[in-house]
Each structure stands twice: as structure tokens, then as C-alpha cells.
C-alpha positions as CSV (number, residue, x, y, z in Angstrom):
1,X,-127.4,-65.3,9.1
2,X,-124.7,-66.5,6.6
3,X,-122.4,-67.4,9.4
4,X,-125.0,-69.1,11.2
5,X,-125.9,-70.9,8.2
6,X,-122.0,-72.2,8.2
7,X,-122.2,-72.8,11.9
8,X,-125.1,-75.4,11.2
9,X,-123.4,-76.8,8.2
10,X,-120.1,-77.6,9.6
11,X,-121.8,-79.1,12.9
12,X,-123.6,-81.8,10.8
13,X,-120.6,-82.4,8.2
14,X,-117.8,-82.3,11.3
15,X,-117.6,-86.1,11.1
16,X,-118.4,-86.7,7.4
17,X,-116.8,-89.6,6.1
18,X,-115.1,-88.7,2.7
19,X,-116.6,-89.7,-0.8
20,X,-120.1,-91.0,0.6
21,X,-123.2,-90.6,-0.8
22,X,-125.5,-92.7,1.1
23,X,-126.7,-89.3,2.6
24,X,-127.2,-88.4,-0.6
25,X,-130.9,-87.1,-2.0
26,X,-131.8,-87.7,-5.7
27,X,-132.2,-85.2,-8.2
28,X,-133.2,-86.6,-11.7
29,X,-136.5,-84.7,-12.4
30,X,-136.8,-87.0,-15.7
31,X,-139.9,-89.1,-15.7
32,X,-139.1,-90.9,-18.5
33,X,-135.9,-91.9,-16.5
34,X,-138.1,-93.2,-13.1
35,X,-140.2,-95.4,-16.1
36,X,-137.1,-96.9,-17.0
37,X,-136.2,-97.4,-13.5
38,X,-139.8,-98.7,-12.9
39,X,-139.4,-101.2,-15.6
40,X,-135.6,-102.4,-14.2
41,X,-137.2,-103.0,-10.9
42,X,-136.6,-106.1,-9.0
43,X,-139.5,-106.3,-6.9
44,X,-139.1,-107.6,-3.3
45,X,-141.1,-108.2,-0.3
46,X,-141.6,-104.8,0.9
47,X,-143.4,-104.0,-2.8
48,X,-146.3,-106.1,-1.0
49,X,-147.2,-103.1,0.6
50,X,-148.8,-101.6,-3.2
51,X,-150.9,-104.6,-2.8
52,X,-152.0,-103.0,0.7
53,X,-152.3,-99.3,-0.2
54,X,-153.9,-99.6,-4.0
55,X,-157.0,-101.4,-3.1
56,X,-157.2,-98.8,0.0
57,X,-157.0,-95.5,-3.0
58,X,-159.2,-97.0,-5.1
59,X,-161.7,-97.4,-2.9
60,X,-161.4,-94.0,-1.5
61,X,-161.2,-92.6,-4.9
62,X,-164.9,-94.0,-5.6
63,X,-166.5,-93.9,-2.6
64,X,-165.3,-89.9,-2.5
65,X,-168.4,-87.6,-3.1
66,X,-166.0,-84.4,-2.8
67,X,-164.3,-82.7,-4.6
68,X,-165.9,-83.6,-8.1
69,X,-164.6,-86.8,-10.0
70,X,-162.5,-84.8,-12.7
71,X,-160.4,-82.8,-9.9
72,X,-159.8,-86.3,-8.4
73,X,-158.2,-87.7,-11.4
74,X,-156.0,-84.9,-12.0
75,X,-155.3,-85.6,-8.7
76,X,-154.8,-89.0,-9.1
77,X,-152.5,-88.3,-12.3
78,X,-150.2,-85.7,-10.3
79,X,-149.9,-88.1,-7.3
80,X,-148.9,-90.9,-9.9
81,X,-146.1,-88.5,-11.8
82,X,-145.0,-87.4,-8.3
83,X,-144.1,-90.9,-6.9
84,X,-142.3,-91.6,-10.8
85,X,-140.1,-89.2,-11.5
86,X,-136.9,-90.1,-9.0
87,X,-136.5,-86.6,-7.0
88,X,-140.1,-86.2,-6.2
89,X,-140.6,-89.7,-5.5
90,X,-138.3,-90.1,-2.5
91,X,-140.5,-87.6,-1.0
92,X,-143.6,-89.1,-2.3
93,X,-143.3,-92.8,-2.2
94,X,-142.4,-92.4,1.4
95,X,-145.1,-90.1,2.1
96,X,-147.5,-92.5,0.6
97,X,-148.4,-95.1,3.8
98,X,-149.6,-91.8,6.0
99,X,-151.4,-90.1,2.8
100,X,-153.4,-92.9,2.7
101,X,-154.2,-92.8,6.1
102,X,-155.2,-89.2,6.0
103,X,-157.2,-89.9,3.0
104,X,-159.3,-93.0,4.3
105,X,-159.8,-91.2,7.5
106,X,-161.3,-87.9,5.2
107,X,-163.8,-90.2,3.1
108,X,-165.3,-92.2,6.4
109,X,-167.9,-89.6,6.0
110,X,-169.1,-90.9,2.6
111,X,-169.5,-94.7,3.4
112,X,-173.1,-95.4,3.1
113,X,-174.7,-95.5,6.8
114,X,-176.0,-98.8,5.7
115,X,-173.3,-100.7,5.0
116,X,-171.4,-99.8,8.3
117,X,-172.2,-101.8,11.9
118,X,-173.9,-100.4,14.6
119,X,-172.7,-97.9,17.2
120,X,-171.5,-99.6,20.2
121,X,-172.3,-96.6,23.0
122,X,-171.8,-99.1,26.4
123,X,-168.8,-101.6,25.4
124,X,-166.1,-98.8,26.4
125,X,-167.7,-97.8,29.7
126,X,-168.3,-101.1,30.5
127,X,-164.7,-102.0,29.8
128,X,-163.6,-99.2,31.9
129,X,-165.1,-100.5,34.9
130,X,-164.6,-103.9,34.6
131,X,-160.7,-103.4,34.2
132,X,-160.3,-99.8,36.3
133,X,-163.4,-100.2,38.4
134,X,-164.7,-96.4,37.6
135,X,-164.9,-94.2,34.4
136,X,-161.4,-92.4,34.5
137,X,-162.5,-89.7,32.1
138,X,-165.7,-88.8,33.7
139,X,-163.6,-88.2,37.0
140,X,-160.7,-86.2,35.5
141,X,-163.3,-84.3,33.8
142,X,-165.5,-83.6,37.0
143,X,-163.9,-80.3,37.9
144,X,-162.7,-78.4,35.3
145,X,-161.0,-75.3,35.7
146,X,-159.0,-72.7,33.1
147,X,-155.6,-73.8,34.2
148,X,-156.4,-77.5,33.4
149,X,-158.1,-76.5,29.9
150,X,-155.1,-74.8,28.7
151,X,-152.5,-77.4,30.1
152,X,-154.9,-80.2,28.1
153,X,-155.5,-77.9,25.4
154,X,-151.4,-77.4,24.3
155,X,-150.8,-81.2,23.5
156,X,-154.1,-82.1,22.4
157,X,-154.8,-79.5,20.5
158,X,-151.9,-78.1,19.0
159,X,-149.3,-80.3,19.7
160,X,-151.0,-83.7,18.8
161,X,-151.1,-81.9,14.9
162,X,-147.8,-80.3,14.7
163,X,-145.7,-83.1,16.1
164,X,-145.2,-85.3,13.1
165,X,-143.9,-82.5,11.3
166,X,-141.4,-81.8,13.9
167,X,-140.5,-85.2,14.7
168,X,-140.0,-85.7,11.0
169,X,-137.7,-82.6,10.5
170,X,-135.7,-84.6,13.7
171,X,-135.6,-87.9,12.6
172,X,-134.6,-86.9,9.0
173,X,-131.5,-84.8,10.8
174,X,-130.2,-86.5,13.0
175,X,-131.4,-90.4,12.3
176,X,-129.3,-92.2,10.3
177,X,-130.8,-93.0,6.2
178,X,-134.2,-94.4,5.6
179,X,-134.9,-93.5,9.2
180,X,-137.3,-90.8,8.4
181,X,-138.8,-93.5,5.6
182,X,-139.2,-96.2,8.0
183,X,-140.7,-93.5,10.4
184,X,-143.1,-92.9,8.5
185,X,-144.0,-96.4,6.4
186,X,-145.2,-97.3,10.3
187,X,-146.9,-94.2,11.3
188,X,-148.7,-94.3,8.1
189,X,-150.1,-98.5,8.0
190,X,-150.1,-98.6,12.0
191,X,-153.0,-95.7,11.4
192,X,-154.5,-97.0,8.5
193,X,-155.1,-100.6,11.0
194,X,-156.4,-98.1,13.5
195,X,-158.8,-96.0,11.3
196,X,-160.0,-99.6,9.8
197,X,-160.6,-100.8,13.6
198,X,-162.7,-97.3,14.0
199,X,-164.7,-98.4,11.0
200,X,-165.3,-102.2,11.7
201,X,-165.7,-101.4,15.4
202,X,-167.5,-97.8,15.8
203,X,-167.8,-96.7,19.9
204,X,-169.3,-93.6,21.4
205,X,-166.6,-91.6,23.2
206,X,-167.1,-90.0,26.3
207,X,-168.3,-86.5,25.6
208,X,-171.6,-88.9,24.0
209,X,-172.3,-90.4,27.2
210,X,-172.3,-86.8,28.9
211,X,-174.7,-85.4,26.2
212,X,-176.9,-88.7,25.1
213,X,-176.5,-90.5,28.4
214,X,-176.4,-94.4,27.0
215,X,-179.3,-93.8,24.4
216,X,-178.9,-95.5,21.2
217,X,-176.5,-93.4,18.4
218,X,-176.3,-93.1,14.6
219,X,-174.7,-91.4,12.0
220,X,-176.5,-88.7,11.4
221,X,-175.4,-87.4,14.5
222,X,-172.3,-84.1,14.5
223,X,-168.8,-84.9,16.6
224,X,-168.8,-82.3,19.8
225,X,-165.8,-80.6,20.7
226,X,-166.1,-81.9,24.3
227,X,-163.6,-80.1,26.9
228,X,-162.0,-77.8,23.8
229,X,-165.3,-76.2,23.7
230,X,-164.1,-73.9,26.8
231,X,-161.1,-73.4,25.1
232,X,-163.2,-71.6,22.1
233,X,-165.0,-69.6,24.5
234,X,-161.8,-68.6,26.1
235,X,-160.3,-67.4,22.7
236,X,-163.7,-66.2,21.3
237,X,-163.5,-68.7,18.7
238,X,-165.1,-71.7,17.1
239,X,-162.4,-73.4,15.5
240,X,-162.7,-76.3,17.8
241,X,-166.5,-76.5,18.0
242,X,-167.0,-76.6,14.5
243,X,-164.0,-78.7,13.4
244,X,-165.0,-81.7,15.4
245,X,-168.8,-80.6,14.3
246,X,-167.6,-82.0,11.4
247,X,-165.1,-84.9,12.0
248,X,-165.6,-87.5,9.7
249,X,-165.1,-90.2,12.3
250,X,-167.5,-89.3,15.2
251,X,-167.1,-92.3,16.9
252,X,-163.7,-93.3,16.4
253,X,-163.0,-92.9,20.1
254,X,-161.2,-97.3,20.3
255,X,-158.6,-97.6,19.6
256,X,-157.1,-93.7,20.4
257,X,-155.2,-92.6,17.5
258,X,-153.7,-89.4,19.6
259,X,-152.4,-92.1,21.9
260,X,-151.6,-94.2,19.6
261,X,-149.5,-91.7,17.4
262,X,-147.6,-90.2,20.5
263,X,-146.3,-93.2,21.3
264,X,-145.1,-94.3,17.8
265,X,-143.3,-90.6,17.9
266,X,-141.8,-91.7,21.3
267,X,-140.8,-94.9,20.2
268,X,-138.8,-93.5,17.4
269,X,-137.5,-90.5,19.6
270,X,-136.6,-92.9,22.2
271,X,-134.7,-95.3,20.0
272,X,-132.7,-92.3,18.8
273,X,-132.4,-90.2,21.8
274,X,-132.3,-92.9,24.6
275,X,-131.1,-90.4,27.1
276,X,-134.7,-88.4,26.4
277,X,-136.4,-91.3,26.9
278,X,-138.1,-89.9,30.3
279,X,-139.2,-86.7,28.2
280,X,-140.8,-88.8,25.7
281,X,-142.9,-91.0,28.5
282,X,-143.7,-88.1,30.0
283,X,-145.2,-86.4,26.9
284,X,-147.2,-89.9,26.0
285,X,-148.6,-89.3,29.9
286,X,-149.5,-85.9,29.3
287,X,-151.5,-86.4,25.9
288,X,-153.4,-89.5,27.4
289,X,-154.5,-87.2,30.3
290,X,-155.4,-84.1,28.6
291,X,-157.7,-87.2,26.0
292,X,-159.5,-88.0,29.2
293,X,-159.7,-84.4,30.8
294,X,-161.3,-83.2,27.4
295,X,-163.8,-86.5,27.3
296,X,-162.8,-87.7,24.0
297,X,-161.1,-90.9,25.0
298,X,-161.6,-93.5,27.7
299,X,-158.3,-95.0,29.5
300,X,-159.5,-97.9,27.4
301,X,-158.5,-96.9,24.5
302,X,-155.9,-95.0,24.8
303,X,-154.3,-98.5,26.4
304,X,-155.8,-99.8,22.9
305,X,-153.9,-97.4,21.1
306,X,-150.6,-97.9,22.8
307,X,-150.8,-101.6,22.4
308,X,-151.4,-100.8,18.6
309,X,-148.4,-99.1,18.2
310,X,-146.0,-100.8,20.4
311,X,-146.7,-103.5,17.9
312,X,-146.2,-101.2,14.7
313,X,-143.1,-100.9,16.4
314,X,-141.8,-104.4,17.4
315,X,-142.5,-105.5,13.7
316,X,-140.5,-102.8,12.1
317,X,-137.3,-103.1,14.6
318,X,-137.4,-106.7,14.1
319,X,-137.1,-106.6,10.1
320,X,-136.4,-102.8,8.9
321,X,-135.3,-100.1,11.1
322,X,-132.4,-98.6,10.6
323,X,-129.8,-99.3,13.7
324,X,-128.6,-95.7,15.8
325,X,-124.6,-95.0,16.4
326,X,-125.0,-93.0,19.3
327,X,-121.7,-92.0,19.0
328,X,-122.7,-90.4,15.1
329,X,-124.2,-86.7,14.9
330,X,-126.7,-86.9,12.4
331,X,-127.5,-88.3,9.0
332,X,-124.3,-87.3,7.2
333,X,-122.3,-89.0,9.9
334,X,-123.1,-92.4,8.5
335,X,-121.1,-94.5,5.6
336,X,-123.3,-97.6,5.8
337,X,-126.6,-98.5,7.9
338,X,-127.5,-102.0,9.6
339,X,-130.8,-102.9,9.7
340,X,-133.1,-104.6,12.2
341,X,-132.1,-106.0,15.4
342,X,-128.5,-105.9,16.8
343,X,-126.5,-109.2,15.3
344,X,-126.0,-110.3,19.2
345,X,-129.7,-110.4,19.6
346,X,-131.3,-111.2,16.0
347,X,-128.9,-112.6,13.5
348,X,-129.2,-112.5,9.4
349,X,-129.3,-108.6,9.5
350,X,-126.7,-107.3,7.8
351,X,-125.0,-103.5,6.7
352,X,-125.1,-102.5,3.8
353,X,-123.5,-98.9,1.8
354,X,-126.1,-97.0,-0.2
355,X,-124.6,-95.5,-2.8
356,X,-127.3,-92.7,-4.2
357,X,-130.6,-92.1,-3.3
358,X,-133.3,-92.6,-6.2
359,X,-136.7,-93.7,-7.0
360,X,-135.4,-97.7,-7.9
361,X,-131.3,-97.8,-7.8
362,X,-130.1,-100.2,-9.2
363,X,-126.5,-100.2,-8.0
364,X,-127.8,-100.3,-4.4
365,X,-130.3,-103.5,-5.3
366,X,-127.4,-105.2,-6.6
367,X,-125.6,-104.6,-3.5
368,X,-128.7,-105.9,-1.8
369,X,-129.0,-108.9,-3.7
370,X,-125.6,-109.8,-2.9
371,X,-125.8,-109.5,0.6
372,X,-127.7,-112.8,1.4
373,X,-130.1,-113.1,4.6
374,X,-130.6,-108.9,4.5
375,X,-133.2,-107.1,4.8
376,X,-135.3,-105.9,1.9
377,X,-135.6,-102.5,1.1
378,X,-136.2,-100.3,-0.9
379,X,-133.7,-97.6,-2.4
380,X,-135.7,-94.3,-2.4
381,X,-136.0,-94.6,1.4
382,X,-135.1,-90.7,2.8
């Protein structure tokens, strides 16, 4: 294990460059250090983000019924110690645009019935057929058959959740620095946009029309399972059935956040592993059928949710993410990092040498500063 251990080691540090500590994580465990560093800040257009993502916890902070107001606010407190002291916040303070996600998708199911618009149960059929000239779902689903149900089941079901992690794990090996950060700064505010969309915009999926025919919907009514319900029978559990029994966004079906996702993680595989580009498409394919197969998602949306995140993407490789050397290894192969679009195609983005890695670093923002026309970043990016 040891000399496999070595084996791994000397495969990523083969090509090294000597004294660099871009690569470098932080580990000052001082808060009273990440105050000070707080204080020294220079604040820069990416900090506009805070302006974003409070608003966004506060609100999910008070409209949270569960778990009890005290618990939240030692919650709240540890979150807020977490993303200040400087080797916990580079974790945390990148973490932050997709915990907010995950958190304003958990408290959809304590906004007030009232205050949200009604439940549009015939736009996304209607679209379907005006733009495909049938309901593509309802004919994948039509003959269902064991095979099928696993072969949906493995990326919708259990690969849909675990791929983050893993593509994270990748990116954070093999991507150059901040790579992992930027990863996850558009994964995190491209699904916050969609969740919001869910919210403003609620529509029936496709397992409604099957059970409810067109009749009208509200929110009183449970999430259904749809096609995974088989797969429960077939395992003998009810996992699936009463997990989307509870989903706090029934009818969240426009845009598809399990498109949506998969092709942000192909976007960012792609861009690192152009040669697996083929892989990736063919994994984005295979999620959007096994949505349809399983009635949860009409083509619709899962074009809706592709659109969403080819746009997340655009936007971040136009001002902040990281450029690939092919010819580099992984992370620790890299002495500086350019940022944005190649110089041939989108000039005023510069490199620029990191020095440490730390909640605010002062060194690097000076070397920031003085690099005039680059990009803004911040220097606790993993």
C-alpha cells in the first residue's frame, strides 16, 4: 500500500516545477488571523457575489420551519467560523455557491402556498408538441421493460448524485489551481438560477399528466417516483417512492436540473479531457433519456436545462476559468495559471503566479493588482 502510495505521489510530482507553491493548500487554523485578513481585504468584483448569496441565506434561514431556530444559528455561527479561519475557508468559501443551492432547494417546501404562482400542468406538453410534434417521454415510457429500468435507473439514480463528488475529486487532481473553485462557483449559482426558475415558473412533469391527466394541481399534492417506482419493487425497497414522496420541489420538472448539471460536469470534463469529449456527450445523452424513460422530465426541459448551463459556462470561460496545458499532468504540474479565453481569441487576460493558498492573500492580490486588464479573483480559490 505504501509503495503504491509512492507510485501515486511521484506520478503527480514527476514534472513539479521546483520552489512553487501555487499548488499549495493553506494551513493557518487561526481565526483571529482570517479577521485580520478579512479586514486587509481589497474587495473586487467577484465579492459581488456575497451580495447574491447573503440575501439568498437569510431568507432561507427565516422562512426554515426545520430544524428549530437555535440549531440554525449555531449552524449559522459554525458555517460563519468555517469560511473565516484560512484552512477551513478554502474549503468552505468555495463550497458556498452550491450550499446555497442545496439549501434553497431544501426550504422550497416551507414557502407559503400563497405567495407562490400557480401550477402550470399544460405549458410543457404543449411545448413538446408544438416544437417535437409528440410527447417524447410519454413514447419512451410506453413500453417499459426491466432491462430499460436498470439501464435508466444507474445514471439517474445513482449516478446523477455521486457525480459531483467524483468530478470534483478529478478536477481538483488533475485541473490546474482554482479549477475545482471555479467548478464549483458555476455549478453552485447556475443551480441556484435554475431552482429560482422552478420557483417563479412551477410545471407539472410528466409522471403528473399520467396520474392527474391535465386536471388542475396544487401544493398540497406528494412528488411520485415515476419510472423508479419499478426499481423499488425490483429491490424490495422504498427508498425511491418515498424520497420523491417528499421532494420539496414537486414540480420543478423546467428547466431539468439533472440535465442541466450533467452537462456543466461535461463541460468542465471536456475542457480538461478534450480527447473524452465523446464519453462526456454520450453520458449527457444517456441521463436525458433515462429523465424521459422514468417520466420526470419532458425533452423540453432538459433542452431548457442545457441551454442554462451552456451559458453558466460561456460566462465563466469568458472572464474566470482557469486555462488547461494539456501537455501538464495534474495540479502540481503548474507554476502559473492564465485565466479566461486564450490571448489569440480574447485579449486582456493575463497569467499570473500564486504564491500560497489562503482565505485573503495578500501577496497574491498585490500581484493581481499589478497585473493591469486581469482577471479578478480571489485567492482562497482550491
Amino acid at each position: 500500500m505504501a509503495n503504491l502510495w509512492e507510485r501515486l505521489k511521484g506520478s503527480f510530482l514527476a514534472d513539479a516545477p521546483a520552489d512553487q507553491t501555487l499548488q499549495h493548500l493553506e494551513r493557518n487554523m487561526s481565526f483571529f488571523e482570517g479577521l485580520r485578513r478579512i479586514r486587509n481585504h481589497k474587495y473586487r468584483k467577484r465579492d459581488l457575489q456575497y451580495l447574491v448569496m447573503l440575501p439568498i441565506l437569510t431568507y432561507c434561514f427565516i422562512v426554515c420551519a426545520e430544524p428549530p431556530a437555535l440549531f440554525r444559528i449555531c449552524l449559522a455561527l459554525l458555517l460563519i467560523y468555517l469560511c473565516v479561519v484560512p484552512a477551513t475557508s478554502q474549503f468552505f468559501l468555495n463550497f458556498m455557491p452550491t450550499g446555497t443551492y442545496l439549501l434553497l432547494f431544501y426550504v422550497c417546501r416551507y414557502i407559503n402556498p400563497k405567495y407562490r404562482p400557480p401550477i402550470y400542468v399544460r405549458v410543457l406538453p404543449g411545448l413538446e408538441t408544438i416544437f417535437y410534434g409528440n410527447d417524447l417521454s410519454d413514447t419512451l415510457a410506453a413500453s417499459p421493460n426491466t432491462f430499460f429500468d436498470i439501464l435508466a435507473w444507474l445514471p439517474y439514480g445513482l449516478a446523477h448524485y455521486g457525480a459531483p463528488f467524483v468530478v470534483s475529486i478529478i478536477l481538483f487532481l488533475f485541473g490546474p489551481p482554482t479549477y475545482l473553485s471555479t467548478f464549483h462557483f458555476t455549478f453552485g449559482y447556475m443551480n441556484v438560477v435554475g431552482v429560482a426558475t422552478q420557483i417563479l415558473f412551477p410545471n407539472a412533469p410528466p409522471w403528473y399528466r399520467r396520474l392527474y391527466g391535465l386536471a388542475k394541481a396544487d401544493y398540497s399534492m406528494h412528488g411520485s417516483a415515476g419510472g423508479l417506482e419499478r426499481i423499488d419493487r425490483l429491490l424490495g425497497t422504498k427508498l425511491y417512492t418515498a424520497g420523491f414522496e417528499g421532494n420539496p420541489m414537486v414540480f420543478g420538472a423546467f428547466p431539468s436540473l439533472h440535465s442541466a448539471d450533467a452537462v456543466i460536469e461535461a463541460l468542465f470534463m471536456s475542457h480538461l479531457f478534450p480527447k473524452l469529449t465523446p464519453f462526456f456527450i454520450l453520458y449527457v445523452m444517456w441521463i436525458w433519456w433515462s429523465t424521459m424513460y422514468l417520466t420526470h422530465h419532458y425533452f423540453v426541459d432538459l433542452v431548457g436545462g442545457g441551454i442554462l448551463s451552456l451559458v453558466a459556462f460561456s460566462l465563466t470561460r469568458i472572464s474566470s476559468l482557469p486555462q488547461v496545458d494539456v501537455k501538464k499532468f495534474g495540479r502540481w504540474s503548474y507554476s502559473k495559471v492564465n485565466y479566461g479565453m486564450p490571448n489569440e481569441f480574447h485579449t486582456g487576460y493575463d497569467s499570473v503566479e500564486r504564491r500560497a493558498y489562503s482565505i485573503f492573500d495578500e501577496e497574491a492580490q498585490n500581484d493581481l493588482a499589478a497585473n493591469e486588464g486581469m482577471i479578478e479573483m480571489e485567492s482562497n480559490h482550491l
